[in-house]
Structure formats: C-alpha cells, structure tokens
N, C-alpha and C positions, 0 to 999 in steps of 0.2 A: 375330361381329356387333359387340365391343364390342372391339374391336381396340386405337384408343387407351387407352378406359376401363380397358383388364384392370390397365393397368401401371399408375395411379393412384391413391395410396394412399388420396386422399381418396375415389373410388368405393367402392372395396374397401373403407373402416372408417364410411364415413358416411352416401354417396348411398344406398350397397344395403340397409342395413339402415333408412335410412328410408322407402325403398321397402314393405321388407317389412315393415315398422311397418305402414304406410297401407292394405297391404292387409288384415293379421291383423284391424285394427280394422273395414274394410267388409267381410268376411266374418262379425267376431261381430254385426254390425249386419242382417244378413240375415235370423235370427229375426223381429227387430225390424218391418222393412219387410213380411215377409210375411206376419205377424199382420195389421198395417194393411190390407195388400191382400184376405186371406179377408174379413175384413169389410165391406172395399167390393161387393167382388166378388159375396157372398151376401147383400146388403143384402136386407132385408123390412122395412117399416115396419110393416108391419099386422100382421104376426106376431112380434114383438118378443123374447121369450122361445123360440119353438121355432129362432129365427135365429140367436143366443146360443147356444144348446146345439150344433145345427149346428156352428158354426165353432168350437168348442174342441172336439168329435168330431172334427173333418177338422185340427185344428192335432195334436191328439198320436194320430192313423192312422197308421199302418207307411206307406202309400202317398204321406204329404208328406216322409217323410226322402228317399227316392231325389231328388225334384227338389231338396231345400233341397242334396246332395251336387252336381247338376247344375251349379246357382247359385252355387256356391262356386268352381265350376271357371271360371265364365265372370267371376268376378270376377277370378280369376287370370288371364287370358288379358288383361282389359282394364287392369287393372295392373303388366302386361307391357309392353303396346301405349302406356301413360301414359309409362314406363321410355323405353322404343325412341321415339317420336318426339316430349317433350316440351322445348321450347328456352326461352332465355330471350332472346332476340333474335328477336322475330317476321320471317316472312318477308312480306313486301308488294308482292304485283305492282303495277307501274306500270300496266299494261295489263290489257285483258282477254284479250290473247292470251297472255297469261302466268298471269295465274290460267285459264285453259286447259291449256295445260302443265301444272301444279299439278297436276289435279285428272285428269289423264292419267297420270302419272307414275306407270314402276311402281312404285314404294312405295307411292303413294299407292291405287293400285289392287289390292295387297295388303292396301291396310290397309280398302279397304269389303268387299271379299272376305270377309273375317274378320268385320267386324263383321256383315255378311249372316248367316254363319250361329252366330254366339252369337244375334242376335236371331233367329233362328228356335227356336236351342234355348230363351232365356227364352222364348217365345211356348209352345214347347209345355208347360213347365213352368206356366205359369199357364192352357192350355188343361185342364192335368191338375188342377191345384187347384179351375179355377172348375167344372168335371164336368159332370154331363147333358148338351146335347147338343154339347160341347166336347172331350169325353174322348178319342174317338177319331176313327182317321182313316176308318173302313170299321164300317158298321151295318148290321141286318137291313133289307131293303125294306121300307115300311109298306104299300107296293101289291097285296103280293103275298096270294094266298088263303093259306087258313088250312090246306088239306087238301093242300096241295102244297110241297116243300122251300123254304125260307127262301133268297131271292138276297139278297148280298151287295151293299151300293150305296155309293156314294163320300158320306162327310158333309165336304157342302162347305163347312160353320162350320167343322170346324178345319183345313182345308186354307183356310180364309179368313183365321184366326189367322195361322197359319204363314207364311205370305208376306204379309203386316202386320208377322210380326217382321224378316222381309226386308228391306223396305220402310221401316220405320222403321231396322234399324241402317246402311241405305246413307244415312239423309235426314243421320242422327247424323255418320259420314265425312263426309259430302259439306257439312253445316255446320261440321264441324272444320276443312277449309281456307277456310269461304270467312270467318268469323267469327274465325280464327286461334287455334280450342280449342285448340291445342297448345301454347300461349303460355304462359309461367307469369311471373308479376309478382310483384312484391316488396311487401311492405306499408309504407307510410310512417310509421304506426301502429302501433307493435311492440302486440302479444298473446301472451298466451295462448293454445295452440292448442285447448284446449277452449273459451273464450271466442268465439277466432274462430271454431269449428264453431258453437257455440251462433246465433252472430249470422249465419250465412252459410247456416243449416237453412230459414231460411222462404223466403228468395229462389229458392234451391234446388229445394223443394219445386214452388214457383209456379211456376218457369221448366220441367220437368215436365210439369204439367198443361197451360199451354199447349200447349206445341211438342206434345206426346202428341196436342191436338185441331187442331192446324193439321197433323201427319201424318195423323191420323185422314181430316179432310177431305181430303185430298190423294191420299191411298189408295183412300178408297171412290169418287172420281173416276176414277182411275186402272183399279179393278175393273170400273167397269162397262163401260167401253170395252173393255179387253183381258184381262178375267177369263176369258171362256172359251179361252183359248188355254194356260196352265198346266194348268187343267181338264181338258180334251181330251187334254193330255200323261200326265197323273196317273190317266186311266181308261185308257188306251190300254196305259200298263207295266203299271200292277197289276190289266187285266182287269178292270174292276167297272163299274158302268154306274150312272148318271142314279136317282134316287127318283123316280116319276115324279107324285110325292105334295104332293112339299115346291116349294117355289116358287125357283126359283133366284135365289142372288144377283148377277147380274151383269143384272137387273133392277131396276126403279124399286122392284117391291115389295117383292125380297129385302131388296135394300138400306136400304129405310125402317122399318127395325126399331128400336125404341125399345131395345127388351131389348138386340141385337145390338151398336149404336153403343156402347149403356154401357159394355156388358161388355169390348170393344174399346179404348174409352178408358181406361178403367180398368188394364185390362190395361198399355199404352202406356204408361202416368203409370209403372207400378211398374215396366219396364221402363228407362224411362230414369232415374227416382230412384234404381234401382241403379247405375246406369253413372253420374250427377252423384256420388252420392255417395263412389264410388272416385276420381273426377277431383278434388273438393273436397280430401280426403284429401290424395290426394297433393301437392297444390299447395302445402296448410299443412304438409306434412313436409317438402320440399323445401327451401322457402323459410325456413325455422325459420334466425335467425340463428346461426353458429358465432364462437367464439372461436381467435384464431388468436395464439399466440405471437410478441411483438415479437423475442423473440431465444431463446438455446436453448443450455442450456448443453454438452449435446453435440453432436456433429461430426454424427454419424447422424440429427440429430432436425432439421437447417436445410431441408432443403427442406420442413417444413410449418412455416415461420416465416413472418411477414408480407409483409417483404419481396421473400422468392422467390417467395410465393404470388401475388403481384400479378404477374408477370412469366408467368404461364402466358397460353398462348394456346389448347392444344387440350380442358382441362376448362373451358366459359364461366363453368357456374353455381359452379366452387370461386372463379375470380375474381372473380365477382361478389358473392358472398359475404364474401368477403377487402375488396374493395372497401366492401360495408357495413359490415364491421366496422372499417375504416379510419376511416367517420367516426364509429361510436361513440364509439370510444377517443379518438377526438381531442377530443369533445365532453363526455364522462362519465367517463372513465379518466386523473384525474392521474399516476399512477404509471406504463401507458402511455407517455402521453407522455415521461416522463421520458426509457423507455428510450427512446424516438425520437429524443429530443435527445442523449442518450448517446453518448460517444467509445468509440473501440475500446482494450484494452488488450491488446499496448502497440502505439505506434505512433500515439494519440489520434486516429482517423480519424472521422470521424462516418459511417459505413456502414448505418446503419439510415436515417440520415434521407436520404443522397443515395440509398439505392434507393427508397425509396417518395418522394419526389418526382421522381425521374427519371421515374417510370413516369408518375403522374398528369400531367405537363407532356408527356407522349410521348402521353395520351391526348386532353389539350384541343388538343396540335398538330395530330395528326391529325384532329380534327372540322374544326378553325377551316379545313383543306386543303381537307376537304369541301365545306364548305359556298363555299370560292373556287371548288372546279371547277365545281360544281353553277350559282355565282351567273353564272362566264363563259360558262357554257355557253347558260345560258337569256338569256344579255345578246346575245347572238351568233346568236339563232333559235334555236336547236338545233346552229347548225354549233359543233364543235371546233375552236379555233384551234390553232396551234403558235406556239407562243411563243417573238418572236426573242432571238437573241444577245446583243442590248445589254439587253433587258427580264431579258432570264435576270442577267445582268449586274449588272443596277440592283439585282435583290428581293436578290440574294445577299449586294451589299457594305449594303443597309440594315439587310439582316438579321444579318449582319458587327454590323453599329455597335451593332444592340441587344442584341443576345446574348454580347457581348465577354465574356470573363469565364466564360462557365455554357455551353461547348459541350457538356460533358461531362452535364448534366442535363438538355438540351431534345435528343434525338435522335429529332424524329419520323419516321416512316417516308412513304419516299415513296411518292404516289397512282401510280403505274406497280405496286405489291405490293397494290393491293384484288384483293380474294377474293371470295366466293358465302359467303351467311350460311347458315349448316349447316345441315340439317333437322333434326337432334337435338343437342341442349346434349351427349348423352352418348358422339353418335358423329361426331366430328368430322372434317373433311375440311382441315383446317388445317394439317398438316404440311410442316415445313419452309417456314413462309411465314415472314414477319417481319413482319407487321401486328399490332400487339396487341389491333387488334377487328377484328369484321367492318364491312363495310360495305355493309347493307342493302340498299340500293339496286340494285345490280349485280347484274344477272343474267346469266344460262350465256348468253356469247356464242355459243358454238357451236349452240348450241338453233338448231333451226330457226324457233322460235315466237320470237327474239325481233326486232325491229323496226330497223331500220337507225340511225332516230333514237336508241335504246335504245342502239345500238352504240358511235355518235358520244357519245355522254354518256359510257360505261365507259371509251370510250378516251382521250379527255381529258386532257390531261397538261397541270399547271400548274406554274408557277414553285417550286421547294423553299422558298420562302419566301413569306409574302402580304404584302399590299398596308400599307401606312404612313401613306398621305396619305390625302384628306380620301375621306369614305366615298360619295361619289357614284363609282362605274367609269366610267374613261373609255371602255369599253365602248359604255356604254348613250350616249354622247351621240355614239359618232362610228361606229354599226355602220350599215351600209346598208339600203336598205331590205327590208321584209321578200319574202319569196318570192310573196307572194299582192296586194301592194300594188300602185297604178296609181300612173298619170303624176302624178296630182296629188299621192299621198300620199308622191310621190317629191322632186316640187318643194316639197310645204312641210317635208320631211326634209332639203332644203339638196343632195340630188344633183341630177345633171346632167337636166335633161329627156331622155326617149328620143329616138331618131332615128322620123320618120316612115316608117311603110311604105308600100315601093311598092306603086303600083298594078300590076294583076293583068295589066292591059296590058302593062305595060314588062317584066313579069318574064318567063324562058324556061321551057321546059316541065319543070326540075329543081327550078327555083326555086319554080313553083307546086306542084308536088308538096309541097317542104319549108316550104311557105306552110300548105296547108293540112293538114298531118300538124302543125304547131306548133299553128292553132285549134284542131283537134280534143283536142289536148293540153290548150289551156285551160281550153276547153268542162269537160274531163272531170277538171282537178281543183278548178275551181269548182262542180261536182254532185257530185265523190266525195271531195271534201277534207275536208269537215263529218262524213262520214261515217266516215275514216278514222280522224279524228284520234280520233272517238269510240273506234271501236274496236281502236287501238291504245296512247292513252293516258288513265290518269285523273289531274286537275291535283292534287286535294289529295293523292292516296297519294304521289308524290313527295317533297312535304314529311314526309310520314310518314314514309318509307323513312329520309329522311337521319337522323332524329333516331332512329330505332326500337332502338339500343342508349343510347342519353342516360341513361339510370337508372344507367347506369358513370361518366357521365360528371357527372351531380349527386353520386354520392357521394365524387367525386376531386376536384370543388370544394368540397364542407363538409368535408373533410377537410383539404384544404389550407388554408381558410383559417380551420378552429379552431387547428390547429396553428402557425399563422404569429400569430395575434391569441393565443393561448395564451403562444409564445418571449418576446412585450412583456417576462413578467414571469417565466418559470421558464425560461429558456434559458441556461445559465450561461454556457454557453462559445461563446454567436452563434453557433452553427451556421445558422441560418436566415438569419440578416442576407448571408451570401455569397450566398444565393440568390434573395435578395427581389427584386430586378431583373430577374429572369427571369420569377418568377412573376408579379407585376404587370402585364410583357408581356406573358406569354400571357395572362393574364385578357382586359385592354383589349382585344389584338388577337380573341379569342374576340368578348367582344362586341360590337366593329365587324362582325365577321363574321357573331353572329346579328341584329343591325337592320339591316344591308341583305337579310338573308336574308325577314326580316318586311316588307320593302316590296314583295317580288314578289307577286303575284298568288296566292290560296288561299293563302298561307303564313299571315296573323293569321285566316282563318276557321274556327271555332268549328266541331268534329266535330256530325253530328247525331246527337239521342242514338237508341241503338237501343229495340228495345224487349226483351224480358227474354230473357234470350240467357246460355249458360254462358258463352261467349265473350269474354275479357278485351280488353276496347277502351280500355285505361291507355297503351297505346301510343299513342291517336291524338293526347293531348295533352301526351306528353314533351315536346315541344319549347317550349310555354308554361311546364312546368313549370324547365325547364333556363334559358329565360331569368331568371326568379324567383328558382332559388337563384344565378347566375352575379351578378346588381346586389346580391343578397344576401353573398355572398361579398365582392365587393369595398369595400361597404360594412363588413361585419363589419372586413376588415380597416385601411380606414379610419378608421374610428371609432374603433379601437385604437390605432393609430400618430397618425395625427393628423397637426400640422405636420411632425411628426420626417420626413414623407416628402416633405417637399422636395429633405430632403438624399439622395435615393436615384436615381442615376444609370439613368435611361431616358430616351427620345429625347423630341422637343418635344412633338408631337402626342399623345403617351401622358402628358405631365405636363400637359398642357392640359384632356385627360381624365379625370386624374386627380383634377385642381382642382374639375371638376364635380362628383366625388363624395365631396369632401373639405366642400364647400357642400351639398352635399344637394338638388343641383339635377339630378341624374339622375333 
C-alpha cells in the first residue's frame, strides 16, 4: 500500500512514528472521553448523589474494560485511514460531476465501508455503557403471560443505536470528501503542540455536538421512512419477532422520545469526539515543523540535506516541510544562511545556493504557466487554442533576452507534464513525472465523469514561456464571439453580421430538414445550457483548484526573498548577485500573472465562511494569501536594495514595474 513511502527515509524515521505518536496519545485520551460520556449518558439531576455513585460503579466494572479495548482498536483503524488518505494538496472538483466521481471511487467507497462499521462497533460500545434498555440486541417479551415460556423479541433501541453508528460513520466519509477532511494545512503560527491541542479542544468539541445533532436529525428522518426494512431483515435471520408491548420506532411516537433523542445524541457527540480528536492529532503531528540540514558532512547523509530534500516530488508533505523550513532559516537562522551562501571546497562552486534557488524559481515558473493556461483558456470561452509558430517564436526569443545569463536556474517544467493531484501525501502516483508539484486542477481525463470543457482546459498547451508586454491579453480583445451570443452582440463585438436565413420556401426538402434539426438545436441549448453549465461546472472552485498547492509556493517566496534582502550585507562572495535577474523576473512576471488572474470573474471573491466543520477551508483563500506574500517579497527585496537595482539587467516592462515598487506605489 505504501509502495513509494516504504523507500523513504523521511517516512520510515519521522512520518511513521508521528503517526504512532498521535495515535498512543488518542487512545491514553479515551479514559478521558468516556468518563465525560458515562456521565452524560446517566445524567439525573434530581438524584444527584445516587448518579455519582452509579457512574464511578460502571467506570471501574469488569464490563467497561471489554469496550474501552473495543475503542482502542477503532482508534487504530481510524489512525490508519488518517495515515492512508491524508494529503497536503487538497483535491477540488471543478464540477459536480466530478465530486460525484469522488465520492464513487473505490477507495473512496472503502473508506465509508469501513467507517460504517467502526461506527456501529462505537454505537454498540456505548449501547453497552449507557445499559437498560440499550444493552442488548434480543429481550424477554413483556407481552407474554406469566405461566407460559418466555419468547424472545427483537429490542429495537439498540438495533436503532447500531445503524445510527452506521449512519453517522457514512455522513463522517461522505463529509470527508465533500468538506476536504483529508486536507492537512500547515500553521502560519508556529506552536506548541500542546498549546495548539489546548486552543483547537473547544472548537473540536463544539464542531461534535453539532454535526452529532444535525446527523441525529437526519437519521431519525431517514428511520421513519425506511426503518422497517433493516427491521424485517433482523427478525427474519435471527427468528425473533415484534414486542407487541413496546410502541415501535419508526413511528411518530417511537420516535418522539425525549429520553431516546438524548441518549442518541449524546451517544453521536462521543462518537465523533473520538474520531475529531485522532484527526486533530494527527494533523498537529504531522505538520510539527522539522529541521533539515543545509549541507552534511558525509556522503551517506546528502539526500536528507536541504537542497535534495526540495527536489522530491513523490513524498509532498517531506517537501513541503523542507519548504517551510527553507523560510525559517532564511528569516531566523544567520548561520544557515551562511551555509547557503557558502562555496564548495574545493572548486568554490556555490551548490547549495544554486539548488535551492533553482527549485523555488522552477516552482514560481510553473504556477506563473498555470495560471497563463488557465487565463487563455477562459479568454478563448473554454476553447483551447494551439499556438502558432511565430507566437511559439516570439515568447521563446523574449524569454531568450530575460533569462540570458540564469538558463541553468529557471528550468520550469512544461504544462504538456501536469499530473492528477494524489489522493494521499503518502501514496503517491507521481513517478517518473518531471512536475515538481501537482496541479490541482486537472482531472483523470480518462474518467468518464469528466466534461469535454474540462478536457479542453487539461489539454491546453501554452507557449514554454509567458507573456511580457502590457497585461491586458490580446486574447480578450480580439476572441470571437461567444457560442450563445446573437447578432447584435455580434455587431457590437466588431464581427461580421450573419447572413440571413432563407426562407422555408426557397429551401429544398434536405435543407429544411437541416433547418429545423439546427432550431431544435437552439431551442435546446437555450433551455439546457443554464442547466448544464450548472451541473458540470463550479466558477469559484476553479480559482481554488489553481492555487490549492500555493502554501509551497508562499514558502519559496519568503524564502527567497529573505535570503536575497539577507546577501545586501552577509554574502561575501555575491553568490546571489548572479542570480538576481532572474529572480526579480520571475517574481514580476508571477505577479503580472496573478492580477490578470484577479480580474476574471470569482477569482477576488471572498469564500463564504462555513459553519463549524472539522474540515480545513485554508485552501479557499491561498490564493489571496500568495498574492500578499508575493508584493511582500518583492517589496522586502526592494526595500533592501533600493536604487542599487537600477543597475540590474532585466527587460523594460519588468524595470518599469519594478520602479513601481521601488516608489511604493504598488
């Protein structure tokens, strides 16, 4: 299952054991939680003192060790399932027939499977805690006379539990894709990871007791409709038959049980408080920053050195980690830096600093491509162009003229190598690509679910170098009009007006055929166009999609540009100064590429916030956040430099721009 991982030294000595860290800890937390819960669970207010004695009886009975052993197991299972499909690049359908796909997918359809029945086995472990008439599944009749043998009858409270725990661990999956719980995000706040537990316990909690009562609700709607159908299944195998005493629940009256609903809820709340609180866990283990050696004095010990560690592609979260420590040190680690700035001996090569700048300029190349294909494609309708000869021609010699000098540090990779963003950080599908990220956005063409439009987007191919001149696309002012547009919005677009159609008279009997096979064609995507486009695309996840790894890509601009605003005054030997030209370039052209990206349409609109959800939604506003630090970067480094960077050789339109924020007029 862990095919690339096995070979991985950072798996093997770091991921795994903070794995098992996170879960040693939600298992000694399990006490913990199911004290809270006996005392919800056997709440008395009016008997205060006999309730108290009660539940510290039933917390140290022989009969609560078997489920607290239960519970432990089911925490392993779901800290297994955290392990196998937790990423650090959310995945983001465009569409809703793609989050369809999603949530069809057999993994993903192993993975509610599974959580089905741990949530039936918690269900039955707190059916067995909260006891009387929860305990079992099969009780005496109460119908039956006194002088005649005892029949056996189905109690359908806790066969009502038990598929509640169902029920709730499918709603758990099935919000895990659609809210992107498998997401793990990085803190911009370093903590403490007991500090962070401490701060992250109450939300936690709260986030629980809702969703526990909006499953709750959803459930007991769902019972009363098609409750007797499990029912009928459950008397039928195990032979047992109807109380014909007790009032059934998949009635108005069963159902309207005060006692019932609690106990139910309650139940639900400690059910998923166990499963937030192994999620929480492991999220803070995970993500716990590491330190990674700038250089290494032996042979054996370089590939876990900085430099090579940024150049992985199939561990995400060891790169992305590598990446945040990149801009620690750049910003808190003078002696770091030093080695960064450090020559090789002998041979004086500066080798530390041209690998980790190659990669981070290999990583702003590759968005700045993105967000060109992304910007031609929506400039064009949706259609993909091919890009001629002479344009292929143009980008290559201006990109020629500014890159003169530094080919050897800007090698971005071409958009014809995008990939499918992996479903787990740990099991990746990356091999043998040459992409050093994924890119989001792209989905499994081959899927049957996904969309032609969709198609046309992936496929895409834009010029190996982007745009120069001024930041309107010539695109958007000279593309035709669009597919749904009329004569007029044709004539005030500057195209040709259409040709009239003949009349029905003049036409022959092939012609009228292919007359009215084309209105009907109108007709029908003027009434199903509105509807299509709903349902196969959504405007803001697109913008989403592009940015959805950017947290690599803020860290490889504050990296870059403490280290560059750092060399002003401790770089002895101007290693930095050969590569300033470059970097400067891709900055500017980065962020020419994200403000035309912000004038399209949904791209500056403001995520709505959800409401309390374990579900990490940091990704909806990477891309505000990436513009932020990129004007920040460039500023840091201006600010630093100052006039001295007049004298630094890049093209017109990038030292025009760069005037701007040399004035402080960006």
């Amino acid at each position: 299952m862990f095919s690339v991982s096995q070979n991985c030294w950072f798996i093997r000595k770091v991921v795994t054991w903070r794995a098992v860290a996170s879960i040693a800890w939600s298992v000694l937390l399990l006490p913990v939680t199911t004290t809270l819960f006996v005392f919800l669970v056997r709440l008395s207010l009016f008997h205060p003192v006999q309730w108290i004695a009660e539940c510290f009886a039933l917390l140290t009975a022989p009969s609560t060790i078997f489920p607290l052993f239960l519970l432990s197991g089911v925490v392993l299972v779901i800290g297994f399932f955290n392990l196998k499909y937790y990423t650090v690049v959310p995945s983001i359908p465009c569409s809703r027939v793609a989050l369809l796909a999603k949530l069809l997918h057999p993994r993903q359809c192993v993975h509610s499977l599974v959580h089905c029945a741990v949530g039936m086995v918690v269900m039955w472990c707190a059916s067995v805690i909260a006891g009387v008439r929860y305990r079992t599944l099969s009780s005496p009749c109460t119908g039956s006379e006194s002088g005649s043998v005892p029949e056996t009858c189905l109690n359908e409270y806790h066969l009502f539990f038990l598929l509640a725990g169902a029920f709730m661990g499918y709603s758990h999956s099935f919000l895990g894709v659609v809210q992107n719980m498998n997401y793990v995000s990085f803190q911009i706040i370093l903590q403490y990871k007991y500090m962070r537990f401490k701060g992250s316990l109450a939300s936690v909690v709260k986030c629980g007791a809702l969703q526990s009562l909006h499953s709750v609700r959803n459930y007991v709607a769902l019972y009363y409709f098609f409750g007797h159908l499990p029912r009928a299944w459950i008397l039928n195998m195990l032979n047992l038959q109807m109380d014909s005493a007790l009032c059934s629940l998949d009635s108005l009256a069963g159902l309207l049980d005060p006692s019932l609903l609690y106990h139910l809820w309650i139940s639900g709340t400690f059910l998923l408080l166990t499963w937030y609180i192994t999620v929480l866990l492991f999220r803070i283990y995970v993500t716990e920053p590491y330190r990674f050696p700038v250089q290494s004095t032996f042979a054996e010990d370089t590939d876990q050195c900085l430099p090579k560690v940024l150049t992985e592609k199939d561990v995400l979260v060891m790169k992305f980690l590598a990446l945040q420590d990149l801009a620690l040190l750049a910003r808190y680690s003078p002696s770091c830096r030093q080695e960064v700035f450090s020559l090789s001996q002998p041979g004086g090569h500066p080798h530390n600093w041209n690998a980790i700048s190659k990669e981070c300029l290999a990583l702003l190349g590759e968005l700045t491509q993105r967000l060109v294909a992304h910007h031609d494609t929506v400039a064009s309708n949706g259609r993909a162009k091919r890009p001629s000869v002479s344009s292929d021609a143009r980008s290559v010699s201006s990109g020629n003229s500014v890159m003169s000098g530094a080919e050897d540090l800007l090698q971005t990779p071409h958009p014809s190598s995008i990939i499918k963003t992996p479903g787990s950080v740990f099991k990746s599908s990356m091999m043998g690509l040459s992409s050093p990220m994924t890119v989001p956005f792209t989905p499994d063409l081959e899927s049957p679910f996904s969309s032609p439009a969709v198609r046309r987007l992936a496929g895409h191919q834009v010029p190996p170098s982007p745009w120069y001149g001024s930041v309107q696309s010539p695109h958007v002012m000279r593309r035709g009009p669009k597919l749904w547009s009329t004569s007029t919005d044709s004539q005030a677009n500057g195209s040709p007006p259409p040709t009239p159609a003949p009349t029905p008279s003049t036409l022959r009997p092939e012609q009228k055929s292919s007359f009215l096979a084309q209105w009907l064609q109108n007709r029908k995507e003027q009434v199903g166009g509105p509807f299509c486009r709903g349902l196969h695309y959504l405007p803001e996840a697109s913008s989403q999609a592009l940015f959805a790894d950017s947290q690599a890509h803020i860290w490889a601009l504050e990296g870059l540009s403490h280290l560059v605003a750092a060399s002003f005054s401790e770089d002895k030997y101007g290693v930095v100064q050969t590569t300033l030209p470059s970097i400067l370039s891709c900055m500017l052209t980065l962020q020419e590429a994200v403000d035309r990206h912000f004038k399209l349409p949904h791209a500056s609109s403001k995520p709505v916030k959800t409401t309390c959800s374990m579900g990490d939604a940091t990704y909806k506003t990477l891309r505000f956040a990436l513009r932020a630090a990129l004007k920040t970067a460039i500023y840091r480094i201006t600010s630093t430099f100052g006039e001295h960077l007049n004298a630094v050789c890049i093209s017109v339109e990038h030292q025009k721009r760069l005037q701007q924020f040399m004035e402080y007029r960006e």
